[in-house]
C-alpha positions, 0 to 999 in steps of 0.5 A: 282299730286292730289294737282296739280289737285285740284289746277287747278281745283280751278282756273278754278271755280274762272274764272268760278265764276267771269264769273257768277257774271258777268252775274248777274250785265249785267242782273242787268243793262239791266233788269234796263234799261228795266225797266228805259224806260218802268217806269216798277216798279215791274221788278225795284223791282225785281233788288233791290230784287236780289241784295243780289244774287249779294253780295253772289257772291261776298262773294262766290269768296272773300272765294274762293281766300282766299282760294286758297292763304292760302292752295295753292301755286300760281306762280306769274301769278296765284297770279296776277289773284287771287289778280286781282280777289279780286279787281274786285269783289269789283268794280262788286259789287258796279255796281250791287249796282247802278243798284239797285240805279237806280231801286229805283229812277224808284219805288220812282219816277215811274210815270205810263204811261210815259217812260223815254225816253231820247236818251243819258241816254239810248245810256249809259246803253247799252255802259256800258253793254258792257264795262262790258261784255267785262271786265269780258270777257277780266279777263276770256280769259285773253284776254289784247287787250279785256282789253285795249277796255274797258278802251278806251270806257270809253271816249265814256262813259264820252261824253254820259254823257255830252250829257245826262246832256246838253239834260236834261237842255235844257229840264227842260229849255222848260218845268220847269214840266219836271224838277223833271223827268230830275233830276231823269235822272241826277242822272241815267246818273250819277250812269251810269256813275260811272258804267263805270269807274267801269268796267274800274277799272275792265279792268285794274286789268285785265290789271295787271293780265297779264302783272303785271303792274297796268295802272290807265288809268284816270290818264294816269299811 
């Protein structure tokens, strides 16, 4: 009984800990899209800065479903969940990884007193934010319905993109000045972009911790 107890209790902390992390790569792009629109480099800085929280959550869960594997028993759900777990941390990480990417494109290139402003690159950060919290939301409520959401938005995600990049030629074409800016927001609306297909891997791991079978939605199987 005490090992049952124990045992559950652990799974409860895993979901627990995702949930954590979850909250830090969502504060981890808000906090860079923040400082995206406002050419804000010392909260830029301090994105790069916490990324390491980041990667000891990721470490901190890793352990926690080895763990689990070698000292417990799971059923199959349970061994679903733990192996969708490990998945997923790794595609968590290398959101926060991007968020930090596009924080030191904002402390190389930050130009004081000019916002980028750009309305598809900012329409991105906030679908993507929301892809997030949905995957994460999805894992810790099991929730499949949730899960299938976030690997639709993906579309939504990929038409932003092509808006961001159509905006920005057109830009750079009245005004050979803005050039570098509009490549450094090239290359933001494209981190953006693999965020979202980030948290769509997420999703479907999500998908496979349910239901058992692993649906690559990007290539329609």
């Amino acid at each position: 009984m005490a090992m049952r107890t124990t045992y559950l209790s652990e799974l409860k902390e895993l979901k627990t800990d995702i949930l954590q992390m979850g909250s830090y790569i969502e504060e981890a792009i808000k906090n860079t899209m923040q400082a995206l629109e406002k050419d804000d480099l010392i909260m830029a800085q301090e994105v790069i800065n916490k990324d390491c929280i980041i990667d000891d959550a990721e470490r901190t869960i890793e352990s926690l479903c080895l763990k689990l594997f070698l000292t417990q028993q799971p059923v199959a759900a349970d061994m679903r969940m733990i192996s969708a777990a490990l998945k997923m941390i790794t595609d968590m990480e290398r959101i926060g990884d991007f968020a930090a990417d596009i924080a030191e494109i904002i402390t190389k290139g930050g130009r004081s007193g000019t916002a980028y402003n750009i309305e598809f690159v900012g329409k991105m950060g906030e679908a993507v934010i929301r892809m997030v919290d949905n995957a994460v939301l999805a894992f810790t409520n099991s929730d499949l319905e949730l899960a299938q959401k976030v690997c639709k938005s993906d579309d939504e995600v990929d038409d932003l993109f092509n808006g961001a990049k159509n905006a920005l030629f057109e830009c750079i074409r009245k005004d050979e000045q803005f050039a570098e800016r509009a490549l450094d927001l090239m290359l933001v609306s494209k981190y953006l972009e693999r965020i979202g297909d980030h948290a769509t891997n997420i999703a479907e791991w999500v998908i496979y911790s349910i239901t058992g079978v692993h649906v690559n939605t990007e290539n329609g199987y």
